[in-house]
TORPA-4810 file (N, C-alpha, C, O; in nm, 3 decimals):
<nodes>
NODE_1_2.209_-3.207_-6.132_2.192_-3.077_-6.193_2.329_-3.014_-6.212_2.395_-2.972_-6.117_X
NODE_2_2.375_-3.008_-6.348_2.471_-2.905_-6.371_2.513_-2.734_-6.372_2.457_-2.658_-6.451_X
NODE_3_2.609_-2.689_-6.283_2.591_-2.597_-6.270_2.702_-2.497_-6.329_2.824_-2.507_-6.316_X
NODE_4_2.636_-2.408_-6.393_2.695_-2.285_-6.460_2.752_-2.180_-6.416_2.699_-2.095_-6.345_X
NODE_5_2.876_-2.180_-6.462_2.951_-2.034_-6.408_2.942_-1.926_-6.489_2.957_-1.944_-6.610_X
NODE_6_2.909_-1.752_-6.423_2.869_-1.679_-6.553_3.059_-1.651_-6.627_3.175_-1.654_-6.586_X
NODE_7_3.009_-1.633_-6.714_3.101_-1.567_-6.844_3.165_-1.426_-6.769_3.110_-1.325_-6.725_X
NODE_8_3.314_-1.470_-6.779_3.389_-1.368_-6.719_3.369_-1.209_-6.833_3.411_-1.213_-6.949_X
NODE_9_3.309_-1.096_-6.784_3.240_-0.989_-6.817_3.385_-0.868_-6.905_3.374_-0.765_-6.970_X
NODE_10_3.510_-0.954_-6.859_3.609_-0.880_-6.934_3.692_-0.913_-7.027_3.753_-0.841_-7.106_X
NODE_11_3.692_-1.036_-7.012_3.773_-1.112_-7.151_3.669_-1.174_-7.238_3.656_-1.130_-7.352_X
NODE_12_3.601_-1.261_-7.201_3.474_-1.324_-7.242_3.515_-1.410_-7.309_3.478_-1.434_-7.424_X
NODE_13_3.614_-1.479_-7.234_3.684_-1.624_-7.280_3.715_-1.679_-7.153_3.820_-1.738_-7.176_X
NODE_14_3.694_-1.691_-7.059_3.726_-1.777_-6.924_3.586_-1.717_-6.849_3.544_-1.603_-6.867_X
NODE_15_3.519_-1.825_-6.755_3.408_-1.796_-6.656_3.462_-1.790_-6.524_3.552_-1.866_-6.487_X
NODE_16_3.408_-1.698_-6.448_3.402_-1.675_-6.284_3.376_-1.808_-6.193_3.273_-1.875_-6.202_X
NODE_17_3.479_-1.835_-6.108_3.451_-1.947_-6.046_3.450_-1.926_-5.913_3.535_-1.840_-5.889_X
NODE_18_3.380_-1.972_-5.788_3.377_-1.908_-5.658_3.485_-1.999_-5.580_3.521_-2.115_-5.596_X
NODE_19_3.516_-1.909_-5.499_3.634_-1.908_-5.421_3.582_-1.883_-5.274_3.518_-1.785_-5.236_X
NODE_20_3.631_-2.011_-5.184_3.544_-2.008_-5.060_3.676_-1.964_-4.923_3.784_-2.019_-4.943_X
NODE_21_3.667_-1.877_-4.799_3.753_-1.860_-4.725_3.714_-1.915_-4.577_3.622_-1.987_-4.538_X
NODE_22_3.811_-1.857_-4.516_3.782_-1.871_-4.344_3.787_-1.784_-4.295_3.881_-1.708_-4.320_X
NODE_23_3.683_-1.746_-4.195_3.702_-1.629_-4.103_3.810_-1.587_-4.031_3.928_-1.620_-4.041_X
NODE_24_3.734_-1.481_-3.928_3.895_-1.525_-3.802_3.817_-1.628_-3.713_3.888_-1.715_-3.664_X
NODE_25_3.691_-1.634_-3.686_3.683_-1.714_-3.592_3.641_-1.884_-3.675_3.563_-1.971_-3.638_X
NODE_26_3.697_-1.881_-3.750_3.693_-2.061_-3.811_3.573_-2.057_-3.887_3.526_-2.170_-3.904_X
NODE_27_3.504_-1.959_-3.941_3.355_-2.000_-4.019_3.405_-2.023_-4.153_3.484_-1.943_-4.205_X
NODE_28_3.371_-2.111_-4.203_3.324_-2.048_-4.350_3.264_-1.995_-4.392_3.142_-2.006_-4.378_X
NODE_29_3.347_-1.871_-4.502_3.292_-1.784_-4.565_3.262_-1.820_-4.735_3.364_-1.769_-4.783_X
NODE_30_3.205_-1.862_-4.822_3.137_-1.916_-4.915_3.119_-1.827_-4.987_3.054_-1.728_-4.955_X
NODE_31_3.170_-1.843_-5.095_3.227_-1.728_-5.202_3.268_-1.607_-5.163_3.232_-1.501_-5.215_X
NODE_32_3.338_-1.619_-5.079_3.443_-1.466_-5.070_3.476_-1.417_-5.168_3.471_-1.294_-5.170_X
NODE_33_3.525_-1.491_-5.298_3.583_-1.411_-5.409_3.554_-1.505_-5.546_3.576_-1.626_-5.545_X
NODE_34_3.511_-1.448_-5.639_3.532_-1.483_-5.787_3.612_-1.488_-5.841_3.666_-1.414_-5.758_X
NODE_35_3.709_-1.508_-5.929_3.788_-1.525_-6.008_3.798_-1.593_-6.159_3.763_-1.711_-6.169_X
NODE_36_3.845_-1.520_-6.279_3.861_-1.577_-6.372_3.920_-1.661_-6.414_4.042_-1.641_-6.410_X
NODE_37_3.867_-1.823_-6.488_3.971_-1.906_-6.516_4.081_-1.858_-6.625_4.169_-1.943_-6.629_X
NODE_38_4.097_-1.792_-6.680_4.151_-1.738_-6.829_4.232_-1.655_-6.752_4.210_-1.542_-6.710_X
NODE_39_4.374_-1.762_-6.734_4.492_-1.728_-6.657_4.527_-1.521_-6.687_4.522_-1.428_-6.607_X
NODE_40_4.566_-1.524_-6.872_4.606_-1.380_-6.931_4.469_-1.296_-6.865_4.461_-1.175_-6.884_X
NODE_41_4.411_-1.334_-6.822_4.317_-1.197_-6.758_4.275_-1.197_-6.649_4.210_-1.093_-6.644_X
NODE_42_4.267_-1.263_-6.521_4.332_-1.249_-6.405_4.211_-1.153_-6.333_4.246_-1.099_-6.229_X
NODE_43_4.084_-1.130_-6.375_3.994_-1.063_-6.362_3.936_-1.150_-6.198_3.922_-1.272_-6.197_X
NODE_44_3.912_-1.081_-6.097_3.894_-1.114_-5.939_3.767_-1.005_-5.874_3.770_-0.882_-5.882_X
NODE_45_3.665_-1.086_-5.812_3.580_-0.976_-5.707_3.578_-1.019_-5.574_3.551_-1.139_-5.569_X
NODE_46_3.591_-0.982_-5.496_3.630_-1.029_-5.366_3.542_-0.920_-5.238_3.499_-0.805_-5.241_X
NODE_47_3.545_-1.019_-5.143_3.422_-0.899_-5.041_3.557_-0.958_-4.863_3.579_-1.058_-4.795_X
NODE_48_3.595_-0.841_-4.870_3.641_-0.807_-4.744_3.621_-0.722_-4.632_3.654_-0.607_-4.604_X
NODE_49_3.555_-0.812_-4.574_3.502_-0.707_-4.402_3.310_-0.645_-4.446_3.224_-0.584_-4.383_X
NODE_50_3.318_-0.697_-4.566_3.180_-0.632_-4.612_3.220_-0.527_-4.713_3.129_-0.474_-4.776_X
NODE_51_3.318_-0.497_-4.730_3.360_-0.415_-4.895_3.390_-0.539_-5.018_3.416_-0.659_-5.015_X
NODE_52_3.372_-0.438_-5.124_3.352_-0.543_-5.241_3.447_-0.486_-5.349_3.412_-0.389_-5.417_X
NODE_53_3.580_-0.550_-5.368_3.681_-0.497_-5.433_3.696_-0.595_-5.582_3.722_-0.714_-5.597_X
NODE_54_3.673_-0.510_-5.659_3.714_-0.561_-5.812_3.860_-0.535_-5.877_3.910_-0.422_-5.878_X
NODE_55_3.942_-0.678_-5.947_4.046_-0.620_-6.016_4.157_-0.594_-5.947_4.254_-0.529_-5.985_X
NODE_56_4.137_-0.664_-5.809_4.283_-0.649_-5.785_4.369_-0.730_-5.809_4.327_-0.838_-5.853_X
NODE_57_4.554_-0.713_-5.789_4.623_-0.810_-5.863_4.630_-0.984_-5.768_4.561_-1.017_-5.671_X
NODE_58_4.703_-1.042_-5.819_4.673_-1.179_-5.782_4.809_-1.213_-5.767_4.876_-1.190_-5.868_X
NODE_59_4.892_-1.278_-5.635_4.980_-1.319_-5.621_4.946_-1.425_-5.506_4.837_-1.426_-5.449_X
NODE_60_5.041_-1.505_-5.479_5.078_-1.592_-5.412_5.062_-1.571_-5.262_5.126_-1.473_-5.226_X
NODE_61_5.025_-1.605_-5.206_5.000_-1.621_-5.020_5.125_-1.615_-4.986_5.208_-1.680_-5.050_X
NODE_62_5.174_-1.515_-4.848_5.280_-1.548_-4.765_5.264_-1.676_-4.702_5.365_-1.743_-4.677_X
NODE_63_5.133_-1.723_-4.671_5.074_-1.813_-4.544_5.133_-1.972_-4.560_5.103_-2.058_-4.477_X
</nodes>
């Protein structure tokens, strides 16, 4: 079964792809964040601590 990513809602030329993290205590967290493939628009939703932040910018990890 092939599976579909929806249509990024702000450019509507790159789709949302899920983005999986780690807790603090080692869980995985499974789609923490969306992100647009369509590098020029950089469009992101992300859920931290249980808040749900859209649009923020995108840089590189200190880690």
């Amino acid at each position: 079964m092939e599976k579909a990513f929806p249509e990024c809602q702000k450019c509507k030329q790159g789709v949302l792809i899920p983005l999986s993290d780690y807790g603090r205590e080692g869980a995985t967290i499974m789609y923490k964040a969306w992100v647009c493939t369509n590098p020029e628009c950089g469009y992101n939703i992300r859920i931290d601590n249980g808040d749900i932040s859209r649009g923020r910018e995108i840089k590189a990890s200190d880690k």
